[in-house]
C-alpha positions as CSV (number, residue, x, y, z in Angstrom):
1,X,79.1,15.6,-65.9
2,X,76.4,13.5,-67.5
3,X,77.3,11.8,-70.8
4,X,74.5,10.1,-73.4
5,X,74.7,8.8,-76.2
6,X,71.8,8.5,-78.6
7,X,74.5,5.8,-81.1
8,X,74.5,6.4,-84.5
9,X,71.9,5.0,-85.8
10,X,70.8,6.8,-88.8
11,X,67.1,7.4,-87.4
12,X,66.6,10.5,-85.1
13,X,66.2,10.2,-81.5
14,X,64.6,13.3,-80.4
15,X,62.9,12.0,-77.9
16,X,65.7,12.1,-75.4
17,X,67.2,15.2,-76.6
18,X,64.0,17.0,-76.0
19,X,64.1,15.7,-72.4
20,X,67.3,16.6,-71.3
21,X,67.4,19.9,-72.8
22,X,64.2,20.1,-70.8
23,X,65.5,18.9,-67.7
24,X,68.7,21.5,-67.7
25,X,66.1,24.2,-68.9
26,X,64.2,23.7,-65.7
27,X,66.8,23.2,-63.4
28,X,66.6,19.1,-62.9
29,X,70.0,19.1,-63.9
30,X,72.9,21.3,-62.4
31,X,75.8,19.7,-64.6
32,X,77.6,19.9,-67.7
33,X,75.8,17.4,-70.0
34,X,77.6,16.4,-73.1
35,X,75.7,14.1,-75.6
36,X,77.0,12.4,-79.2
37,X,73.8,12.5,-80.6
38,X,74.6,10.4,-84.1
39,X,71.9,11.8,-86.4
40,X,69.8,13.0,-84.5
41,X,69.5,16.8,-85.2
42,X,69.4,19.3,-82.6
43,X,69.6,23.6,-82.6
44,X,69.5,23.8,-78.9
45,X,72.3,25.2,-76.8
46,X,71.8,23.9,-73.5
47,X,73.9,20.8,-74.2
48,X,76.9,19.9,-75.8
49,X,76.5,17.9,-78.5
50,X,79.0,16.3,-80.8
51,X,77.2,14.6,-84.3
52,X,80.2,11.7,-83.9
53,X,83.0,11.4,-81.5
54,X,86.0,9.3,-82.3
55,X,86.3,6.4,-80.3
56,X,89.5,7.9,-77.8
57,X,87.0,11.0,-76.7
58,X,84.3,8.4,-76.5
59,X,85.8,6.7,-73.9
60,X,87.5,9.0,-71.7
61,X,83.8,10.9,-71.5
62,X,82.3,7.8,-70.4
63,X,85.2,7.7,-67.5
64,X,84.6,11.0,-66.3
65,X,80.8,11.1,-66.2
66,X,79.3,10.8,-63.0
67,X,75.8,9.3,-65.0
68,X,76.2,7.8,-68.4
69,X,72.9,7.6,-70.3
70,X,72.5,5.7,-73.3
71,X,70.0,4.1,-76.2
72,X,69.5,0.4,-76.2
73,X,72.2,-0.9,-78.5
74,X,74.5,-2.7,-77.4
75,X,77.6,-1.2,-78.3
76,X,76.5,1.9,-75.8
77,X,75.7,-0.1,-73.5
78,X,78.8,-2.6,-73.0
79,X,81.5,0.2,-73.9
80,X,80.1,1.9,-70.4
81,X,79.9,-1.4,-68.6
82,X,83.5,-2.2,-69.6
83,X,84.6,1.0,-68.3
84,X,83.3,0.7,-64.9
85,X,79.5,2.4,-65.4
86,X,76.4,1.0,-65.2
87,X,74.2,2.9,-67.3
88,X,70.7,5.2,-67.3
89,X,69.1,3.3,-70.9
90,X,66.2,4.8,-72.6
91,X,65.6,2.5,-75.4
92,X,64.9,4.0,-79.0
93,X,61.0,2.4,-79.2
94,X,59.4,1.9,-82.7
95,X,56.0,3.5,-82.4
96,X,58.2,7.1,-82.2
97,X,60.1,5.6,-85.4
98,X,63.6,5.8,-83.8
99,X,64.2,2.3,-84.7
100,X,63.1,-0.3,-87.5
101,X,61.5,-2.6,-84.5
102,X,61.5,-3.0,-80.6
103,X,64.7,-5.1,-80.4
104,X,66.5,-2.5,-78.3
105,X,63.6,-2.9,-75.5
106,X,64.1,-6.5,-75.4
107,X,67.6,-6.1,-75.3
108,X,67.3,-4.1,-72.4
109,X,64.8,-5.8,-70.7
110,X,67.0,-8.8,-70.2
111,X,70.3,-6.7,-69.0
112,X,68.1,-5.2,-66.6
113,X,66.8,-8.8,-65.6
114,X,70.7,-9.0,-64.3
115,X,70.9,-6.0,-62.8
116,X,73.5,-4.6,-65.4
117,X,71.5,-1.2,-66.0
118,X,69.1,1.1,-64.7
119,X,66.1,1.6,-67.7
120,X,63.7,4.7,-68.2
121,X,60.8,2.8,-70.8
122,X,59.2,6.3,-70.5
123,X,61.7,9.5,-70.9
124,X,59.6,11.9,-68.6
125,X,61.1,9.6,-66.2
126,X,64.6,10.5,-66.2
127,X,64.5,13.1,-64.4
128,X,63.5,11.1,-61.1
129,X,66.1,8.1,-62.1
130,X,68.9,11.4,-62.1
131,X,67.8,12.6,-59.1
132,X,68.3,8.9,-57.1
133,X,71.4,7.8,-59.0
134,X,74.3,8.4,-57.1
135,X,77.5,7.4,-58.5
136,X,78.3,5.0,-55.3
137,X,75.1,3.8,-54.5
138,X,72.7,3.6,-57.1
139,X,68.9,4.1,-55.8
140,X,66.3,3.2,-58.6
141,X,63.5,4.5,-59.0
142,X,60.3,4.9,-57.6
143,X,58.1,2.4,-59.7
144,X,61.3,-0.3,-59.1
145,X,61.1,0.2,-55.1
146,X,57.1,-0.5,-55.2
147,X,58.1,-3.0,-57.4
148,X,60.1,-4.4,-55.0
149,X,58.1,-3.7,-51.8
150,X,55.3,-5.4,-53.1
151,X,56.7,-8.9,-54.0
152,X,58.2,-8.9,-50.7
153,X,54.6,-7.6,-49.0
154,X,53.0,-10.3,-50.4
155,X,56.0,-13.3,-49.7
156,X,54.9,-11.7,-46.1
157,X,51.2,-12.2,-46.1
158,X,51.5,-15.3,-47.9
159,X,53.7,-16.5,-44.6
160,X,51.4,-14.9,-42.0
161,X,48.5,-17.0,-44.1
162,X,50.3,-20.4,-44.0
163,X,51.4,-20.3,-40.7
């Protein structure tokens, strides 16, 4: 089962709604996916969707999930941490008016600076972060693995060079 929460911040976050119902539509995703999506309306039926969830239901979903996906507050974020999960975060951004200003991708930017979660800055990404997370052995995604190859491609050069 995947669980996301969108918090409950009073603006929508559509966004990532959208994209999940998407990725079930088309297949991407096999499971059960349960979201509390706060106030953010939705009139699909490919997910389950609770508008608030009291805190005891919360928590026991976040347990059971095999992925937990979440917004950028913090509240989302450390409830899943605490609990054992390190979580898929898709920031609410500004320019899509889910959120007053960018402080959620700031937020995030320095949890993932410590390894504590896996972030999607653009949602037609989740789908590939899904597909590589695996609940004992998380693989990140494709962008973070270049990322990766290419700091260490050029420590390598910059040895060949110097020697």
């Amino acid at each position: 089962m995947i669980f996301a929460t969108l918090g409950t911040d009073e603006h929508p976050f559509g966004r990532l709604l959208q994209e999940l119902e998407r990725l079930v539509r088309e297949g991407k995703i096999k499971e059960r996916v349960v979201v509390q999506r706060g106030f953010t309306p939705y009139d699909g039926e490919l997910l389950e969707t609770y508008e608030i969830l009291p805190f005891d239901k919360l928590v026991n979903l976040i347990k059971e999930a095999r992925v937990v996906i979440a917004h950028g507050g913090p509240g989302s974020i450390m409830l899943s941490l605490l609990h054992g999960k390190k979580p898929v975060v898709v920031p609410r951004r500004r320019e899509f008016g889910e959120v007053v200003d960018d402080h959620q991708m700031e937020f995030v930017k320095f949890l993932q600076s410590r390894g504590k979660v896996i972030t999607v800055y653009e949602v037609n990404r989740l789908g590939e972060v899904l597909e590589n997370y695996r609940a004992d052995k998380v693989i990140y995604s494709v962008e973070e693995r270049v990322s990766d190859f290419t700091v260490r491609f050029e420590e390598l050069i910059s040895h060949l060079k110097d020697s």
